[in-house]
C-alpha positions, 0 to 999 in steps of 0.5 A: 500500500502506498503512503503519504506524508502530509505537511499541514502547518496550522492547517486541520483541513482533514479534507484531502487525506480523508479523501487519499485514505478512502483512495486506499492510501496510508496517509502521515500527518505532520503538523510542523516541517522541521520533524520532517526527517525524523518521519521520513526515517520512521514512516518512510512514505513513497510521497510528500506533500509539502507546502511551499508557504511554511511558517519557519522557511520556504518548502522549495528550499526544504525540497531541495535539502531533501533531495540531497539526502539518502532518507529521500532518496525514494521519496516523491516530492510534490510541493503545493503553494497558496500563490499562483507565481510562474516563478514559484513553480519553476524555482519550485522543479528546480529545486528537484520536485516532482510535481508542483500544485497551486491551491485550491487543491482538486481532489481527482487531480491531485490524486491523478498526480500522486497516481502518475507517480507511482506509476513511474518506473522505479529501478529494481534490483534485477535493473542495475545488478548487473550494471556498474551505473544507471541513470533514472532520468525520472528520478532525475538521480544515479544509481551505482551499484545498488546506491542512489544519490543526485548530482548538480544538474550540469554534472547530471546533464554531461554524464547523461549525455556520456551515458546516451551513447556508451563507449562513444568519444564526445568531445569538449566541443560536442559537450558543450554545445549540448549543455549550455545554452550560451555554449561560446561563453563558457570557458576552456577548462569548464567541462573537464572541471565538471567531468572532474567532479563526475569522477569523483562521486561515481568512480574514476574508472567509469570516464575515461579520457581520451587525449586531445579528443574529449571524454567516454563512459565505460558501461558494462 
């Protein structure tokens, strides 16, 4: 059974999670978002309903930590927002959520969201045992090995495109061009700067540098 965890700071609506509990889902209630990790280690719920208007912060930077942390690192994040501002919403996916609503909140849509969810394909065992890395691009996260954490976003973009095309040679140029926008303006070093820092958090054997060409992934 799937379970959610609701933020519900100076709010005892019982609207929603009456409704997500007769959907047959297990629903958390949380009255203050700083316990917020000590429930994720204890009820570990597959969802998050965060607020993005908190009494003592700001949900999308909270759903950015959160990101970071291992204790989340299976957890869907949808942040939800009293304000309809397009910035909010992009800030808000920036930050690493999943999906992002504005009050007030339709029941079936907001259940219609929580269900796509669910329904994204979740990296099993069977998927990586016999790969040395995988990138879940809904998750927006890597997994090696069996263990899952998040990269900067420029660094996730490069190794993806590495990972688009095992044991291809992409040159800095190629790298470039496919990363940055404004690709004239970044600098010489830059993309072996990022490769630098890929390596250091998945392995150096993985990329292996091809001189006076550029960069390949290695994948078994």
């Amino acid at each position: 059974m799937n379970s959610v965890l609701m933020v519900q700071e100076g709010n005892s609506d019982t609207t929603l999670s009456d409704f997500l509990i007769k959907e047959g889902y297990t629903v958390f209630k949380l009255d203050k978002a700083d316990k917020i990790e000590l429930q994720l280690q204890d009820k570990k719920p597959d969802l998050l309903l965060l607020p993005v208007e908190l009494k003592n912060g700001n949900g999308i930077d909270l759903c950015h930590q959160l990101k970071q942390m291992e204790v989340s690192s299976n957890l869907f994040i949808i942040l939800i927002s009293r304000r309809k501002e397009d910035f909010s919403l992009i800030a808000g996916l920036d930050s690493g959520a999943d999906d992002f609503l504005f009050q007030p909140i339709h029941k079936r849509v907001l259940l219609g969201r929580i269900k796509a969810l669910m329904k994204r394909k979740k990296v099993k065992d069977s998927d990586w045992k016999n790969q040395a890395l995988v990138i879940d691009r809904d998750r927006y996260l890597i997994i090696k090995e069996g263990t899952e954490f998040y990269l900067p976003k420029k660094e996730f973009e490069i190794l993806s495109l590495l990972y688009s095309k095992p044991n291809k040679v992409f040159s800095r140029e190629e790298i470039k061009n496919a990363i940055w926008e404004n690709f004239e303006k970044v600098r010489g070093r830059t993309v072996d700067v990022h490769i630098r820092k890929i390596r250091e958090k998945i392995g150096e054997e993985l990329i292996s540098t091809v001189k006076g060409v550029g960069y390949r992934l290695e994948v078994n």
